[in-house]
FIDRENKOL-533776 format. One line per 4 residues: number of its first residue (from 1); their letters; for each residue x, y, z of C-alpha. Coordinates in steps of 0.25 Angstrom, whole numbers. Layout:
! FIDRENKOL-533776
NUM	a	X/Y/Z  ...
! end
This chain:
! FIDRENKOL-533776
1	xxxx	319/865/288  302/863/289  296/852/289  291/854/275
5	xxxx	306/854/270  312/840/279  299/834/272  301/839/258
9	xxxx	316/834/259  312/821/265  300/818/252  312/824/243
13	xxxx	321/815/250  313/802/249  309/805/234  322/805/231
17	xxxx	325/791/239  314/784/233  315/792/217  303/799/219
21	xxxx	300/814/218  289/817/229  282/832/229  288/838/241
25	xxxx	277/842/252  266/854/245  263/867/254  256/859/263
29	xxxx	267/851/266  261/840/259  266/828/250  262/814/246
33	xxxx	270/804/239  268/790/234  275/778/242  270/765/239
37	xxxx	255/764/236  253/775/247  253/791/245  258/796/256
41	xxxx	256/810/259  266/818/266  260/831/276  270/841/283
45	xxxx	263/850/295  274/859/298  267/866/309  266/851/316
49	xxxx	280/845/311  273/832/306  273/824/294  260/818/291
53	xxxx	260/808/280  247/801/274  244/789/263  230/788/259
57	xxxx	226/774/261  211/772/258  195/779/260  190/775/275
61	xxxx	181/765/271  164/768/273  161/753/279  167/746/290
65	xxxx	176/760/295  176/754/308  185/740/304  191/749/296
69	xxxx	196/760/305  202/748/315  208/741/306  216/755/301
73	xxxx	219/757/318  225/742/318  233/746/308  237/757/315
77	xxxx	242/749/326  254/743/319  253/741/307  254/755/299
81	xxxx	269/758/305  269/773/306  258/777/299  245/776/304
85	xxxx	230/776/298  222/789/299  209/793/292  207/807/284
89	xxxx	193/808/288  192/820/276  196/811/267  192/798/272
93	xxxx	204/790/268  214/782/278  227/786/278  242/783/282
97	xxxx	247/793/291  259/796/298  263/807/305  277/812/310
101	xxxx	282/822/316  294/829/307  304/834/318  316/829/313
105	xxxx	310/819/305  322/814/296  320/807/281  323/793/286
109	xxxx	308/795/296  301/803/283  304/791/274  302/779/284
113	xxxx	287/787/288  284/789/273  288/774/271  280/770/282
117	xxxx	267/776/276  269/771/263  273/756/266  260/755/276
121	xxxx	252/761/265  255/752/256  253/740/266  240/746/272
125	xxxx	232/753/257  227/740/251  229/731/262  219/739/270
129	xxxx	208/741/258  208/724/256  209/722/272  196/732/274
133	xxx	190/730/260  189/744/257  196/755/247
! end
């Protein structure tokens, strides 16, 4: 079985647990789904056997980067769990990222990662717009 396939049956899996019908991944070996107030999307590289998954949180703000990039790296520390903060610098949006390595990776791991993201999402999204006093 790729990689592809144990991911597809995972997001078939969990759709079902949770009553929720989830595109499996595209030709690209990409997905997204909605959990919580986060959209998490799912990536596959097969060549590299990893799972990478990213929720958009907000634009890198123009003023006071400096303040705002340390605050993201004490964050980091602790406090986002198994997800960690990253910059798409083509984008320039923070995002949630996790990234496991999907040798025998069973649903139980695919379900706690992609709960992980979700609940620090929703934690982090607002409270990090009010705490910084950006959008």
């Amino acid at each position: 079985m790729s990689f592809r396939e144990l991911i597809n049956g995972f997001i078939g899996r969990f759709g079902e647990l949770v009553g929720v019908k989830f595109d499996p991944l595209d030709e690209d070996g990409y997905a997204s789904m909605r959990r919580g107030s986060a959209v998490i999307g799912l990536n596959v590289i097969e060549d590299r056997g990893v799972l990478i998954l990213l929720a958009p949180t907000m634009r890198v703000p123009e003023q006071e980067q400096a303040t705002f990039f340390r605050r993201l790296l004490e964050l980091n520390l602790v406090a986002t769990g198994d997800a960690a903060f990253a910059v798409d610098s083509q984008r320039s949006i923070v995002c949630l990222r996790a990234l496991r390595g999907l040798q025998g990776m069973d649903f139980e791991a695919f379900v706690d990662l992609l709960d992980a993201v979700a609940a620090t999402a929703d934690e982090w999204n607002a409270k990090l717009r009010e705490e910084l006093g950006v959008g």
